[in-house]
C-alpha positions as CSV (number, residue, x, y, z in Angstrom):
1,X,-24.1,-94.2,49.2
2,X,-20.8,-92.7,48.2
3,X,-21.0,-90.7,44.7
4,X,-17.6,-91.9,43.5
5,X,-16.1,-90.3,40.3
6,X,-18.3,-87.7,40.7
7,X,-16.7,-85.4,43.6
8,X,-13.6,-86.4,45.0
9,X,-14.0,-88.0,48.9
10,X,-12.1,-85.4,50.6
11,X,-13.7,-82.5,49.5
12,X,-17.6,-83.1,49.5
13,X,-19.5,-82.1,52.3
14,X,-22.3,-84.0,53.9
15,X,-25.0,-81.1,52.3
16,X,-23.5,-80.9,48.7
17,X,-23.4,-84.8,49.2
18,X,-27.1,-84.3,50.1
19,X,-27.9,-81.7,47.3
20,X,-26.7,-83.6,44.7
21,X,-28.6,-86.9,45.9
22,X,-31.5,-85.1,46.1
23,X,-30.5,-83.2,42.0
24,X,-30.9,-86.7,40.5
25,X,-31.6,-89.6,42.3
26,X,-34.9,-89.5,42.8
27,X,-35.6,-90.1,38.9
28,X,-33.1,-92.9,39.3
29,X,-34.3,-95.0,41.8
30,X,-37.1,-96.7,40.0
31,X,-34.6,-97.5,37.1
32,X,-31.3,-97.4,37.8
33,X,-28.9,-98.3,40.4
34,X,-26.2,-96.3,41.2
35,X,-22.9,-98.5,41.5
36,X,-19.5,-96.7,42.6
37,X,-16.2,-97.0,40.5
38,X,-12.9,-94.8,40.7
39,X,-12.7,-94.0,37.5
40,X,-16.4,-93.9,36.3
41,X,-19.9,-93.2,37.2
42,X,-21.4,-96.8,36.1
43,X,-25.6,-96.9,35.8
44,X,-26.4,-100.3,35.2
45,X,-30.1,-101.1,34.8
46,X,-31.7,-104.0,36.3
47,X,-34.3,-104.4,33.3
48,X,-32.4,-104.2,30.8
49,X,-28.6,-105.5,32.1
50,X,-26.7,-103.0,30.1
51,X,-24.1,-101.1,32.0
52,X,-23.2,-97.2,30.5
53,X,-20.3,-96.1,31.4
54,X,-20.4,-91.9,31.7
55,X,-16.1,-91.0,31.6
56,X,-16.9,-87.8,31.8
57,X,-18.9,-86.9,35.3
58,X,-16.0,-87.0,37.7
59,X,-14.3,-83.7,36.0
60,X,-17.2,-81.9,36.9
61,X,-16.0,-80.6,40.2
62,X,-12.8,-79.9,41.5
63,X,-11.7,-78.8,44.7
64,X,-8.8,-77.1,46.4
65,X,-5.9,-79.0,48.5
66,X,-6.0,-76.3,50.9
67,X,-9.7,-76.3,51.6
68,X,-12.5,-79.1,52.6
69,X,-15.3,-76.6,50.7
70,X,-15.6,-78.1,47.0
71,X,-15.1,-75.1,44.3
72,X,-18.1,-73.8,42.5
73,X,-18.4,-75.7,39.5
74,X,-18.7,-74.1,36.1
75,X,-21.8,-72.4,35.3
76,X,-24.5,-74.8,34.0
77,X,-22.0,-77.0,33.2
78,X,-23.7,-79.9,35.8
79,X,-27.0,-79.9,35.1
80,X,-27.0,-79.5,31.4
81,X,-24.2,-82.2,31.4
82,X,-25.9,-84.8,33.9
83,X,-29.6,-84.4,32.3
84,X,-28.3,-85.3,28.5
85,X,-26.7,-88.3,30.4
86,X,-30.0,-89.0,32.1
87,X,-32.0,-88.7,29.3
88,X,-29.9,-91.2,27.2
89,X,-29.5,-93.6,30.0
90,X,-33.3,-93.8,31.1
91,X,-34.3,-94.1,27.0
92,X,-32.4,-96.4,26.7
93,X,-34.2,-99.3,23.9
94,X,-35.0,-102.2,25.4
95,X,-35.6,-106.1,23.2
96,X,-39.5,-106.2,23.2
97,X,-41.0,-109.3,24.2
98,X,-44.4,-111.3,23.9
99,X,-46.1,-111.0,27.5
100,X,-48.9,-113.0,26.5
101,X,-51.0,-115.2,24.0
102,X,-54.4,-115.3,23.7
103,X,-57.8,-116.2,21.6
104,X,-59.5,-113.2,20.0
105,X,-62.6,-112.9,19.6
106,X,-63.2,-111.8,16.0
107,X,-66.1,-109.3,17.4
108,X,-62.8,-107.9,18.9
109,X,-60.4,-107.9,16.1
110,X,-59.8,-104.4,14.5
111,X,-57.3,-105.2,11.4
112,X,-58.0,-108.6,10.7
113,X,-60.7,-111.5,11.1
114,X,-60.8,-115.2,10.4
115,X,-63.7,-116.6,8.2
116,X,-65.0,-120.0,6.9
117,X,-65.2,-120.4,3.2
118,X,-67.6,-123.3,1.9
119,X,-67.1,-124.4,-1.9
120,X,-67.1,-127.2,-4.0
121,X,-63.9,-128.3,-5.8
122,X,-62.8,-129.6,-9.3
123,X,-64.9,-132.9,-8.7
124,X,-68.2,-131.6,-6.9
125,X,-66.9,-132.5,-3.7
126,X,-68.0,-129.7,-0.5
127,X,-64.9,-128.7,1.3
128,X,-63.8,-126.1,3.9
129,X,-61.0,-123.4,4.3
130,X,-60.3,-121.3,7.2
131,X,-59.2,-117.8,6.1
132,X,-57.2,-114.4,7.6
133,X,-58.9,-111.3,6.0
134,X,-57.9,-107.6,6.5
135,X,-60.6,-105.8,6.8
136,X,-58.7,-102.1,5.9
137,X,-58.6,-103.0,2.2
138,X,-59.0,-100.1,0.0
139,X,-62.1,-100.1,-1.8
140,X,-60.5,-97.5,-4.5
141,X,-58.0,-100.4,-5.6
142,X,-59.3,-103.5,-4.2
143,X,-55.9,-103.8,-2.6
144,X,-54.3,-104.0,1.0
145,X,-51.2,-103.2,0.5
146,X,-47.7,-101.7,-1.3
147,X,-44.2,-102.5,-0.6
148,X,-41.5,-100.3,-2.3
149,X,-38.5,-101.7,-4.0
150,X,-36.2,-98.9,-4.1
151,X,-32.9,-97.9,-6.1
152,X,-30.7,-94.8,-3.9
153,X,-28.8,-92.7,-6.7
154,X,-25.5,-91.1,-5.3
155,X,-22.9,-89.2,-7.0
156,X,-20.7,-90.9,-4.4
157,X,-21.8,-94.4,-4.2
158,X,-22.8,-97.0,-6.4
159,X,-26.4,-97.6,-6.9
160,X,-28.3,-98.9,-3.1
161,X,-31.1,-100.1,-1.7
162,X,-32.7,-98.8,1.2
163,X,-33.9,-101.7,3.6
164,X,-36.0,-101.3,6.8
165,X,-35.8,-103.6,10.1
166,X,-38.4,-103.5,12.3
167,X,-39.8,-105.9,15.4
168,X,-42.8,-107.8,14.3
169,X,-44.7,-109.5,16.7
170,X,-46.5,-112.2,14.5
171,X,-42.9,-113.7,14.7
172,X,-41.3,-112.6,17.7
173,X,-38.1,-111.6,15.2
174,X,-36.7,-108.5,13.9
175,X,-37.8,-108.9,9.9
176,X,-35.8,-107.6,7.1
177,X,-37.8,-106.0,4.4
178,X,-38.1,-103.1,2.0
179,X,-40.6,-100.3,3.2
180,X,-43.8,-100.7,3.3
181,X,-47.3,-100.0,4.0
182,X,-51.5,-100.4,3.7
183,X,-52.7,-98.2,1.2
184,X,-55.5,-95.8,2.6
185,X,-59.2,-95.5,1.4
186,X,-58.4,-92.7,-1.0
187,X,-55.2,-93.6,-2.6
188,X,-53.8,-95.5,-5.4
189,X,-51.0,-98.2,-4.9
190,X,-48.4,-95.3,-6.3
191,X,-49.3,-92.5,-4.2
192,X,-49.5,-94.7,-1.0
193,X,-45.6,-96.1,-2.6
194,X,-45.0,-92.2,-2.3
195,X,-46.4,-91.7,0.9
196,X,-44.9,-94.2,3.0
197,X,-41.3,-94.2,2.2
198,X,-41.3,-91.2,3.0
199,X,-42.8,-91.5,6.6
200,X,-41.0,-94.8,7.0
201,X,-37.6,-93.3,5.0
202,X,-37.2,-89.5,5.6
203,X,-36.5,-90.1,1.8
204,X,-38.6,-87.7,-1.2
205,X,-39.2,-90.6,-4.2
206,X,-37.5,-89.0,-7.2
207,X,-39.6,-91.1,-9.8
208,X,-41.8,-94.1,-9.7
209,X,-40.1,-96.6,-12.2
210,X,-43.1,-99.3,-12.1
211,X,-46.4,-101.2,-10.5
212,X,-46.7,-104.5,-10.1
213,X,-50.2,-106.1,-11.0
214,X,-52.2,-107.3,-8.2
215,X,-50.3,-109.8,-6.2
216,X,-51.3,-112.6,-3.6
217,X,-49.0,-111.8,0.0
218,X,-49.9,-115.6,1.3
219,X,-52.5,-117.6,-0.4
220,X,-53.5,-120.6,1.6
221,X,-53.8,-118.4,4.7
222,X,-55.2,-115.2,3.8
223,X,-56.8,-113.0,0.9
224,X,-54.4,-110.5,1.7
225,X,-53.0,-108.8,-1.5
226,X,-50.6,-106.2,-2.3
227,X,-48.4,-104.5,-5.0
228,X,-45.0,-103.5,-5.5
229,X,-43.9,-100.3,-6.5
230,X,-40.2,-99.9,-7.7
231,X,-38.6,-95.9,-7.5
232,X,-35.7,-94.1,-7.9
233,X,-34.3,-91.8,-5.1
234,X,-31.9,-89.2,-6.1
235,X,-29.3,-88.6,-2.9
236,X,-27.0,-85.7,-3.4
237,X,-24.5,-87.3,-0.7
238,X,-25.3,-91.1,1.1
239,X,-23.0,-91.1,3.9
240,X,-23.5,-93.2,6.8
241,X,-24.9,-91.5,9.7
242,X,-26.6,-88.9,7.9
243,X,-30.0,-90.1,6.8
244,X,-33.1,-87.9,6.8
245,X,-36.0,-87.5,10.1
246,X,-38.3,-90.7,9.8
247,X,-41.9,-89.6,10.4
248,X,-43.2,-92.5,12.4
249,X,-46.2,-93.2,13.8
250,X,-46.7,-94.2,18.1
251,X,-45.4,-97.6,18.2
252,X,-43.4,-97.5,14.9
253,X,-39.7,-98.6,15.6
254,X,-38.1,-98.6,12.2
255,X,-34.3,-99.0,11.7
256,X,-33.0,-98.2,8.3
257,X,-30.1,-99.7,6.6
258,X,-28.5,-98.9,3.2
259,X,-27.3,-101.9,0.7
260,X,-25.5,-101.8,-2.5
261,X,-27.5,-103.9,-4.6
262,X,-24.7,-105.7,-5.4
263,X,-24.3,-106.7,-2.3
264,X,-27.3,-107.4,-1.2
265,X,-28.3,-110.9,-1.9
266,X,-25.2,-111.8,0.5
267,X,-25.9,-109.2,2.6
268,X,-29.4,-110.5,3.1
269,X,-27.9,-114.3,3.8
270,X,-25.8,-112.9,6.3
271,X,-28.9,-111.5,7.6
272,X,-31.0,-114.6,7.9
273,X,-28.2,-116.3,9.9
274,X,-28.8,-114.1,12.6
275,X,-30.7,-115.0,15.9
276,X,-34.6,-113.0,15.9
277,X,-34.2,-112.5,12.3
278,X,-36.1,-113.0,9.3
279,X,-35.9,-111.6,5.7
280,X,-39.2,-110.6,4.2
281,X,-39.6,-113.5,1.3
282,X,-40.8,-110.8,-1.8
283,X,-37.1,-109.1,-0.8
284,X,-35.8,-112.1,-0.3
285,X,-36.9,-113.7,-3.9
286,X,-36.3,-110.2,-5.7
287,X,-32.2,-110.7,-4.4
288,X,-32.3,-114.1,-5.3
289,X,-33.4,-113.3,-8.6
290,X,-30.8,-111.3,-9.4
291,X,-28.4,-113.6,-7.7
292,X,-29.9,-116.2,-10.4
293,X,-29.2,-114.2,-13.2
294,X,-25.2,-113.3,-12.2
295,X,-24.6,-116.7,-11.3
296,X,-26.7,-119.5,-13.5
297,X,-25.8,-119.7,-17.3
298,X,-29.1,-119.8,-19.0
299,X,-28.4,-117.2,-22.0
300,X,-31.7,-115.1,-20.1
């Protein structure tokens, strides 16, 4: 294997050759494959067929014309330089995908089961329905879940939402939603509003504007209820780039993306055309509502 782009050909030696194989490769072997090219050191990775392209490697070393010894290279500057490359490479994200299907038991299930309701309808008759139930529901509130409608307040922008994208497996698609979250056993539907956009957000909640009443997620599949909590964030400066530390749990993978509600009923089209995406319907119906009001002439 010849380390092209990292040390010119004339000048490195069979044991620096050796030395530097034995520096990284090792961690690359089970991920990466090393592929030579004059101008760049290119890791392409078999899982995840991305190529990276580091420009930087080959001025590393230098060597002398009059000399087949390679110069000493600048303190620190290879290691330090080659593990933040490393590190980015082998982290690299991948597109998560379903492995496998199958039944659950509901002795198994830990969030949610499936029962059988019996009852008689408007003319005596017996019927059936199948039904999801969470079993997490908070027995302080009776309710499952919040999701937070938010307004970002910016001396430098005009007024935002804050939406969150986020791989759900139900659907094997990235959803578009607002944050949102199952309200613990102890909490109210505002304090868990409070609680989770900041985990999910990096984002303090300036002041809650609203709570919904109790409100049905998906009726003729599940019992499954929630709440929606409107706030206000005050954001000295919303630049792009620059938004606050999630604080996510193991597994969490939560992309954040900033809206100008004017913008975001389109924006939220332009979202919905996209391959392995789906909008969240309560966001979705909340722009559209808005969309309504600008657009259709009903004297509301």
């Amino acid at each position: 294997m010849q380390l092209w782009g990292i040390i010119p050909r004339r000048s490195a030696s069979s044991a620096l050759t050796r030395g530097l194989m034995d520096l990284f490769i090792p961690s690359l072997t089970n991920n990466l494959i090393l592929t030579p090219n004059k101008h760049t050191t290119t890791f392409t990775d078999p899982h995840h067929h991305h190529t990276h392209h580091h420009r930087h490697l080959h001025l590393l070393f230098h060597h002398h014309s009059t000399t087949t010894a390679p110069a000493k290279p600048r303190r620190n500057s290879f290691p330090h330089i080659l593990k933040s490359k490393m590190t980015q490479t082998l982290h690299k994200k991948q597109e998560p995908a379903i492995t496998s299907v199958t039944e659950l038991p509901t002795s198994e299930a830990r969030w949610v089961t499936l029962q059988k309701i019996e009852y008689t309808d408007q003319t005596g008759k017996a019927r059936t329905w199948e039904v999801a139930s969470r079993k997490t529901r908070s027995a302080k509130t009776g309710v499952d879940a919040v999701a937070i409608g938010n307004i970002l307040l910016s001396p430098n922008k005009a007024p935002s939402t804050l939406l969150v994208i986020q791989y759900r497996p139900p659907l094997d698609a990235y959803t578009v939603e607002w944050p949102a979250g199952l309200i613990d056993e102890d909490e109210t539907a505002e304090e868990a509003a409070v609680r989770e956009f900041k985990e999910e957000t990096g984002y303090e909640v300036s002041r809650v504007l609203s709570v919904s009443p109790v409100q049905a997620a998906d009726p003729g599949l599940s019992n499954a209820n929630m709440q929606m909590a409107m706030v206000e964030v005050e954001v000295p400066e919303l630049e792009a780039g620059s938004l606050p530390e999630q604080r996510l749990e193991d597994g969490e993978h939560i992309e954040r993306v900033v809206v100008p509600l004017a913008e975001l009923y389109e924006k939220l089209v332009e979202y919905s055309k996209r391959e392995r995406f789906i909008v969240a319907a309560k966001l979705f119906h909340f722009a559209a509502g808005m969309d309504f009001m600008k657009t259709q002439k009903y004297g509301l």
